[in-house]
Backbone bond lengths (Angstrom), bond angles and torsions (degrees), N, CA, C in turn:
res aa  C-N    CA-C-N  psi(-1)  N-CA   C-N-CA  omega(-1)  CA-C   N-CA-C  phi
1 X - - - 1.450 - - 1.525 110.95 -
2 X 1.123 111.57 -36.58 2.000 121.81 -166.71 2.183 91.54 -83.88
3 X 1.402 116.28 -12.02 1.397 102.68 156.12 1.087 116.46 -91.32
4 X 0.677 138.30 -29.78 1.745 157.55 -165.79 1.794 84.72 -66.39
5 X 0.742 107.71 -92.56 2.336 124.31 171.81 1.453 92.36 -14.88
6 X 1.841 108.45 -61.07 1.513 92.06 -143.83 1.925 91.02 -73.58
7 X 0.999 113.68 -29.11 2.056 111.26 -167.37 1.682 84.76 -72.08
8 X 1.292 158.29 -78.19 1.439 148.57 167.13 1.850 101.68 3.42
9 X 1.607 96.48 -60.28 1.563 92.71 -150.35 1.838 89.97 -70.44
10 X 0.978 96.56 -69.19 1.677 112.19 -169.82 1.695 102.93 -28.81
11 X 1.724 121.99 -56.00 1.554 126.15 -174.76 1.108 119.99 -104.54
12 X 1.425 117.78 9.58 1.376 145.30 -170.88 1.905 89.22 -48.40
13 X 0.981 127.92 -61.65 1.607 122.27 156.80 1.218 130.32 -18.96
14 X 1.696 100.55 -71.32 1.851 108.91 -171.61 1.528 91.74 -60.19
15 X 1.168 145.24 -63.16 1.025 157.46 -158.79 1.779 116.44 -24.45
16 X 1.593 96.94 -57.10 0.833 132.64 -160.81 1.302 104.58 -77.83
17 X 1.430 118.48 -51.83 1.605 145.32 179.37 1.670 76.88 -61.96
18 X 1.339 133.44 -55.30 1.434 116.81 -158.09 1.743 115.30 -54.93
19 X 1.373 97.73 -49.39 1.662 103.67 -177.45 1.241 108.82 -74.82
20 X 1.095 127.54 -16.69 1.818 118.65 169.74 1.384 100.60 -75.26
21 X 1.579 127.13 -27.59 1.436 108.63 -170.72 1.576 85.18 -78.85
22 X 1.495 120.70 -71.83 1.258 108.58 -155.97 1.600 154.62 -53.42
23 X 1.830 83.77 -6.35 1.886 122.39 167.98 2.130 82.44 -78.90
24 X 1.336 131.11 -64.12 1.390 105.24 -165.22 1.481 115.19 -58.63
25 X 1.099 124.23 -35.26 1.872 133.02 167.56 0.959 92.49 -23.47
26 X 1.448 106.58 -98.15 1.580 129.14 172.26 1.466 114.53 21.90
27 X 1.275 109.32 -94.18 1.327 148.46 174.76 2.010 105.56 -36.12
28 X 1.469 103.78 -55.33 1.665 89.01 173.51 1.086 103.04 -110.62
29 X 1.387 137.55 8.44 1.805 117.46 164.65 1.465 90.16 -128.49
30 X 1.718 82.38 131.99 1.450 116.11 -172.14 1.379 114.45 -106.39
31 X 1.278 126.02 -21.45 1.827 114.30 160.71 1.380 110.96 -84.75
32 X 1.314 104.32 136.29 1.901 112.56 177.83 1.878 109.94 -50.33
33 X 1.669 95.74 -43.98 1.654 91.13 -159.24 1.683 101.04 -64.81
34 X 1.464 115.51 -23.49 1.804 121.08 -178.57 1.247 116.44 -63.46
35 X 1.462 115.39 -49.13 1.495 130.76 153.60 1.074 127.18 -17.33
36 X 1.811 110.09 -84.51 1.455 146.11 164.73 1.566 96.38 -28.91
37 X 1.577 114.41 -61.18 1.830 115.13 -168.42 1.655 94.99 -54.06
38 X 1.231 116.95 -74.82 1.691 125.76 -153.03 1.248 97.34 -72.02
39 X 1.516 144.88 1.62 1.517 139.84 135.82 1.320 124.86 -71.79
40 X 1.091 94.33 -7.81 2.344 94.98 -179.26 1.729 81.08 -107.92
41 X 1.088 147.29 -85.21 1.786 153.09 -170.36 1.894 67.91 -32.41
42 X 1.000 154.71 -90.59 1.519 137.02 -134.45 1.280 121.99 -63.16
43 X 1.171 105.51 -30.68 1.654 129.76 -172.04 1.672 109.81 -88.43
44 X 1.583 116.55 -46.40 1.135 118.71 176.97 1.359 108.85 -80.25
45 X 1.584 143.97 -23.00 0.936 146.87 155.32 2.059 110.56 -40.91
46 X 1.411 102.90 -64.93 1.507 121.13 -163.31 1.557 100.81 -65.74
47 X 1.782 115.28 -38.36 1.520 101.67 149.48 1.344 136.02 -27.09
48 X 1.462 102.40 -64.02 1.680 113.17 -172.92 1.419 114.08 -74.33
49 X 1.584 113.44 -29.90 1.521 103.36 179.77 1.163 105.19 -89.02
50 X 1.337 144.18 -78.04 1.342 155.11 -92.88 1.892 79.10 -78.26
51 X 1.316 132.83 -47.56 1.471 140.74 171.53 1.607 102.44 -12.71
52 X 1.591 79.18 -85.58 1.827 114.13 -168.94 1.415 100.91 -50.95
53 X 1.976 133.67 -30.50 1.375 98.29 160.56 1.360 134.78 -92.59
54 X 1.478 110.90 18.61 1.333 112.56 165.74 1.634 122.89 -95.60
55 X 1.112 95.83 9.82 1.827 118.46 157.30 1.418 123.30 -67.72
56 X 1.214 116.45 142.45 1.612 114.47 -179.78 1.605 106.41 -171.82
57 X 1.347 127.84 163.32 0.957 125.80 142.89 1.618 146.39 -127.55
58 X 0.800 124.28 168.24 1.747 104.97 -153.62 1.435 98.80 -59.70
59 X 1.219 136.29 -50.68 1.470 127.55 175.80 2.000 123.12 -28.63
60 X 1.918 90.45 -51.88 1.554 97.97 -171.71 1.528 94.90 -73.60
61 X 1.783 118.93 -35.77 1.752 97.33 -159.26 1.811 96.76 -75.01
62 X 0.854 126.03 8.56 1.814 105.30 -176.70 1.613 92.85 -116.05
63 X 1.130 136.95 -29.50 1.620 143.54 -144.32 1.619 94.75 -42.82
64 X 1.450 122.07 -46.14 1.640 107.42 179.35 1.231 108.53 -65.32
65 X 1.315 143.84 -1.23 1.428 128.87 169.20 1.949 112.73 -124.12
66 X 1.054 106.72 1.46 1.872 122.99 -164.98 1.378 96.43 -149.43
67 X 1.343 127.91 93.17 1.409 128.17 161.73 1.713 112.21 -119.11
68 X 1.288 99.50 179.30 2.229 95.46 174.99 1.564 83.68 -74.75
69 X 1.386 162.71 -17.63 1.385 149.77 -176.20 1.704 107.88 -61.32
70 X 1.563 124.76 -55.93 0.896 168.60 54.41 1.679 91.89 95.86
71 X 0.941 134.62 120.93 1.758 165.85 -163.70 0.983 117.40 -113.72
72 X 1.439 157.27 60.96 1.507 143.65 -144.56 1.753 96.38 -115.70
73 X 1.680 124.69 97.07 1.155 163.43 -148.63 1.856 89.43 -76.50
74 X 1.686 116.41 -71.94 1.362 125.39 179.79 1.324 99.89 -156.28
75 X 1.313 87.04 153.98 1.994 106.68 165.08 1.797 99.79 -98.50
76 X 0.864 111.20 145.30 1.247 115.62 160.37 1.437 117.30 -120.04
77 X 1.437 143.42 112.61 1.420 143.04 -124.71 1.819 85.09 -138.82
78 X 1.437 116.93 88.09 1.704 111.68 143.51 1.328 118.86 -60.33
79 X 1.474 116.36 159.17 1.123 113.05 161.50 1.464 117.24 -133.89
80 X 1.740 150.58 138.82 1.518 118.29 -114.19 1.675 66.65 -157.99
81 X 1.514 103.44 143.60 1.467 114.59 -172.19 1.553 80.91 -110.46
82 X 1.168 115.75 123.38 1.508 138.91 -171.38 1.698 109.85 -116.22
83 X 1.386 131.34 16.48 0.961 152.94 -164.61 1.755 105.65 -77.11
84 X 1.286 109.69 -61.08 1.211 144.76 174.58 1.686 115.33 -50.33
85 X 1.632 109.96 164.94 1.475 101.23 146.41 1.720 148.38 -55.10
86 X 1.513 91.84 -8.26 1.667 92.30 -158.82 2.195 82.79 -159.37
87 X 1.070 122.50 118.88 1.306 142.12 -174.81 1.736 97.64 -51.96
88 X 1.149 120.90 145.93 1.554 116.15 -170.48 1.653 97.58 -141.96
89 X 0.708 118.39 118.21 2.038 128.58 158.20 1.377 124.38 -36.16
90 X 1.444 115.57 103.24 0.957 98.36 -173.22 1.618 115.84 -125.74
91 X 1.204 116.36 -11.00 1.599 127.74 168.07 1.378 94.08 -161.96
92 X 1.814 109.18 144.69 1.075 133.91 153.16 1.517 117.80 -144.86
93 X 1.790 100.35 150.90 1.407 103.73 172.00 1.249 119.64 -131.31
94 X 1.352 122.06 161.91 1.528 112.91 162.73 1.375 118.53 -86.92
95 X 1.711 114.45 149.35 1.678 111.20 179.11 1.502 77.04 -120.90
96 X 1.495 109.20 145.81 1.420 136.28 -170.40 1.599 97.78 -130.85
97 X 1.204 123.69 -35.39 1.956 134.62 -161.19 1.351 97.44 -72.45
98 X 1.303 114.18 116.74 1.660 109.57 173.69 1.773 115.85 -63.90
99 X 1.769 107.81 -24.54 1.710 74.17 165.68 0.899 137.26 -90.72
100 X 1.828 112.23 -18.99 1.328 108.82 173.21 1.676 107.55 -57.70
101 X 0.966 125.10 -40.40 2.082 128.77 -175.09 1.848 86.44 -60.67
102 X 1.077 143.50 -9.60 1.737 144.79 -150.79 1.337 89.88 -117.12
103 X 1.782 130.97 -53.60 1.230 127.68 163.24 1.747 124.52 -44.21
104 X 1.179 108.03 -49.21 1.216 120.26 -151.07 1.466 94.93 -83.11
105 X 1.372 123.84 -33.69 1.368 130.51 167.29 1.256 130.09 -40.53
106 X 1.825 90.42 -66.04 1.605 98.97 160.73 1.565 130.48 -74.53
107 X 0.826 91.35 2.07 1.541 94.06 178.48 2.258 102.38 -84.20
108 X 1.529 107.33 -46.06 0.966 86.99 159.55 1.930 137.13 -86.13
109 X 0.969 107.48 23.05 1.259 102.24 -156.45 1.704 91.82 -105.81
110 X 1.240 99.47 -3.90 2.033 97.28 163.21 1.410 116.75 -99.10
111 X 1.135 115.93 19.78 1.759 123.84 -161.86 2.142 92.37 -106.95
112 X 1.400 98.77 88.58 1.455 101.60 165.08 1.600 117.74 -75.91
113 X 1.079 117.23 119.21 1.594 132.41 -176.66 1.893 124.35 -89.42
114 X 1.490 113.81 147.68 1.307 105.69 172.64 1.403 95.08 -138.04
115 X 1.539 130.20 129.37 1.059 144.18 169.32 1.491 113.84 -35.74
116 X 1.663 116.23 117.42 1.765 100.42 170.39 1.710 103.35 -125.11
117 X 1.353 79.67 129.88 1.998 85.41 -156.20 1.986 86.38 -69.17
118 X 1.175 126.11 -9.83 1.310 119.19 -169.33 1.389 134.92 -102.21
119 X 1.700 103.37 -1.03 1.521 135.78 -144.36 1.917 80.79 -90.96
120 X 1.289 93.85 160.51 1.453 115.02 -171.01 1.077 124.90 -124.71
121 X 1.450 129.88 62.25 1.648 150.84 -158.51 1.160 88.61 -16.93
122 X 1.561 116.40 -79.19 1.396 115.48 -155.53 1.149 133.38 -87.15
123 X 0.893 106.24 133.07 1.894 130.61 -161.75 1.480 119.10 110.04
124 X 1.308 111.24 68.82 1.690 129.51 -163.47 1.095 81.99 -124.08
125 X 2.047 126.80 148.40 1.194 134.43 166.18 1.606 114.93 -53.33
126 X 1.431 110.06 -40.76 1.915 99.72 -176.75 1.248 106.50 -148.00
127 X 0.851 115.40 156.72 1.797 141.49 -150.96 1.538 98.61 -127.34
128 X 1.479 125.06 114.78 1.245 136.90 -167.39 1.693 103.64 -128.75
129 X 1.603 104.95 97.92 1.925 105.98 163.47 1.720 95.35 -89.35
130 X 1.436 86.94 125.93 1.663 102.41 -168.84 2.041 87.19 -101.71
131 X 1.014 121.51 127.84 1.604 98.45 -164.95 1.850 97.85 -118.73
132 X 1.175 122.71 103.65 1.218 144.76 -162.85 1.475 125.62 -77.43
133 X 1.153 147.24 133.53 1.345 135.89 -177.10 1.764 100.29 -130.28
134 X 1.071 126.45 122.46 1.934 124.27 -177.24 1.399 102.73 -128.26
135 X 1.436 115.51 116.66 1.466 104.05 151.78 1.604 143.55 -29.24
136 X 1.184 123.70 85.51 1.514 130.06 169.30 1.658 130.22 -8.24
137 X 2.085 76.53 -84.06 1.412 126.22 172.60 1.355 129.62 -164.01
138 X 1.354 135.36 -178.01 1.147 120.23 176.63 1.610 124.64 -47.50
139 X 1.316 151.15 128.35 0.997 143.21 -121.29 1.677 132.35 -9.74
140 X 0.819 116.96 48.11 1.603 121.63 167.65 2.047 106.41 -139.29
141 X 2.124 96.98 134.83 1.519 79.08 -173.19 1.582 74.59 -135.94
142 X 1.246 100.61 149.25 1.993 108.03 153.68 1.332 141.04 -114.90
143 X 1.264 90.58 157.66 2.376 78.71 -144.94 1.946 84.94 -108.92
144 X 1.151 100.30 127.33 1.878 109.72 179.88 1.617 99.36 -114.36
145 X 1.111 101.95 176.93 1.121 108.66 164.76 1.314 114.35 -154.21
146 X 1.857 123.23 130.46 1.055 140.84 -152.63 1.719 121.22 -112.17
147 X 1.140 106.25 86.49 1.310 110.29 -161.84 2.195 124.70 -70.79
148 X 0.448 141.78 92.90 1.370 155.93 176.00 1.294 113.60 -84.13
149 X 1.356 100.14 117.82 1.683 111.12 177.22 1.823 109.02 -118.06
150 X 1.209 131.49 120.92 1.360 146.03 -128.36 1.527 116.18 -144.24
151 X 1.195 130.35 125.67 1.655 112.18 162.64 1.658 84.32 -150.58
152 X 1.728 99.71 -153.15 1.608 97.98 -171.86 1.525 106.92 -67.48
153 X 1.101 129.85 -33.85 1.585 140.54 -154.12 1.757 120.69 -79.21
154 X 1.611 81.10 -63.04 1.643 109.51 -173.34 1.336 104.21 -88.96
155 X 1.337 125.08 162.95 1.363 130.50 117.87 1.577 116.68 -119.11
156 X 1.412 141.26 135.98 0.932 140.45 159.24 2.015 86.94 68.41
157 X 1.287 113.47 -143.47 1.490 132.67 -173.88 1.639 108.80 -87.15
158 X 1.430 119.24 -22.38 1.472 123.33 164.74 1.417 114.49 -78.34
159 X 1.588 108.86 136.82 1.715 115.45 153.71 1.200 124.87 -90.74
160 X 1.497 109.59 138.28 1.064 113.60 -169.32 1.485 113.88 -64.88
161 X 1.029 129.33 136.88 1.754 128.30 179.57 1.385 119.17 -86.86
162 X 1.488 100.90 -39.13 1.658 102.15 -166.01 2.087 90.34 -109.45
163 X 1.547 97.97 -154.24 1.549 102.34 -141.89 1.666 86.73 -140.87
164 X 1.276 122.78 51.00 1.201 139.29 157.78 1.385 109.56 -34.84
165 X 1.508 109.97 175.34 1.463 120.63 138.11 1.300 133.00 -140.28
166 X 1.317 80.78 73.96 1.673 109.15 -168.51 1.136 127.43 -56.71
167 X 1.515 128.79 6.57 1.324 138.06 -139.71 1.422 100.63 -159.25
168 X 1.163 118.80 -19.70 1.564 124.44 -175.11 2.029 113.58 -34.54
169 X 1.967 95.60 -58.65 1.341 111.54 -163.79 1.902 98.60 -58.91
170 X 1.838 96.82 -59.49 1.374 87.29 177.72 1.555 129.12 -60.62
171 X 1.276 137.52 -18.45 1.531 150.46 159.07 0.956 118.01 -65.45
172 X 1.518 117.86 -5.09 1.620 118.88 169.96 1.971 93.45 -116.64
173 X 0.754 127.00 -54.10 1.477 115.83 158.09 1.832 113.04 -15.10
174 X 1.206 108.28 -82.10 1.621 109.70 155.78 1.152 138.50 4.01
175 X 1.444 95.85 -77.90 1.152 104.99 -168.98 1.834 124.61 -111.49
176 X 1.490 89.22 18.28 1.314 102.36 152.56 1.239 120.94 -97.10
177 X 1.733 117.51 136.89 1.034 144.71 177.44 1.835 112.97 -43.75
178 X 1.552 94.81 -68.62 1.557 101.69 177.15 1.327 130.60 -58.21
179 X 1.248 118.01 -9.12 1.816 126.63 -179.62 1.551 89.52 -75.82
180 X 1.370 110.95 143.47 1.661 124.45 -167.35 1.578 100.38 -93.07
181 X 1.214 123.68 42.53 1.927 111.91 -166.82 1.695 109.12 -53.55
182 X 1.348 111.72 123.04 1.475 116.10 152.84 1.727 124.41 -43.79
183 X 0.949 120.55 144.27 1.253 145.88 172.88 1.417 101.51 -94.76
184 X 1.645 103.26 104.02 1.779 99.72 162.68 1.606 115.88 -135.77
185 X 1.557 102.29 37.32 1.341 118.52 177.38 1.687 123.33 -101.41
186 X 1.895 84.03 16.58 1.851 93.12 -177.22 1.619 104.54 -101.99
C-alpha cells in the first residue's frame, strides 16, 4: 500500500494528465478496440519516456546559468556537519584560481542525474556559491550566483546515477593543509 502512496504522490500529475487525455479519446474515438490501441501506444510510450525525462546532467541542468559562454568569478565551498538534525557550517573558503574553479567543474560535469521529486536539499556535505558572470549584450553582463548543494549521493534534488568522482577536487581541497578554510563553527 505505502508503494502504491509513494507512485500516487511522485505521478500523482501524469496520472491525472492521463485521464484527461483518455476522457478526450473517448469523446472522438468511437470504437473501443481504436481506443484500447492508442491507450496501450500511450501508456507504453509514457513507460519509456517519462524515465528518460527525469535524466539530466549537471552540465544540461545549470546550462541557463553555467555555459562554455559563462565566466565563473569564485566557488565558494561550505562544508556542513550533517551529523545532527539540521546541517550546521562548519568551514568555508573562497576558490578565486581558475584551475582549481576548471577542476571542480569538471569534476562535476561527469555526474549524470535522475530527478527525485522526494530528495531533501538540505543536509548535503557542501554547499557550493558557484558565482557567475554571462554576457547580456553588447556591453552589459550579469553576475548570479548558482548555488549547489552536493555530497556522494545527491546533488541539489537529483541522484546521482552513475559512480563519478565528483568530489575528488573538493576532497583534495580538504585535506590540504595550505587551503586557508574559515572557521564558522564559533
Amino acid at each position: 500500500m505505502k508503494a502504491f502512496i509513494d507512485v500516487l504522490i511522485q505521478y500523482g500529475d501524469l496520472i491525472f494528465l492521463g485521464g484527461i487525455v483518455v476522457i478526450l479519446l473517448s469523446i472522438f474515438i468511437k470504437k473501443k478496440s481504436r481506443l484500447i490501441v492508442v491507450l496501450l501506444i500511450l501508456v507504453v510510450g509514457s513507460i519509456f519516456l517519462i524515465p528518460q525525462a527525469l535524466h539530466t546532467t549537471f552540465p544540461d541542468g545549470v546550462s541557463d546559468q553555467l555555459n562554455e559562454d559563462s565566466t565563473v568569478q569564485a566557488i565558494i565551498i561550505t562544508i556542513n556537519d550533517v551529523s545532527g538534525d539540521r546541517p550546521v557550517r562548519e568551514e568555508q573558503v573562497t576558490i578565486r584560481d581558475k584551475d582549481i574553479i576548471g577542476h571542480i567543474l569538471e569534476d562535476l560535469s561527469d555526474v549524470e542525474l535522475k530527478e527525485d521529486r522526494n530528495a531533501v536539499v538540505l543536509g548535503r556535505k557542501y554547499h557550493l556559491n558557484i558565482r557567475i558572470t554571462n554576457k547580456v549584450e553588447d556591453g552589459y553582463y550579469k553576475t548570479s550566483t548558482l548555488m549547489v548543494d552536493v555530497d556522494q549521493h545527491y546533488l541539489n534534488k537529483y541522484k546521482i546515477v552513475n559512480e563519478p568522482n565528483h568530489l575528488e577536487t573538493i576532497e583534495s581541497l580538504v585535506e590540504n593543509d595550505e587551503v586557508d578554510w574559515e572557521d564558522l563553527s564559533e
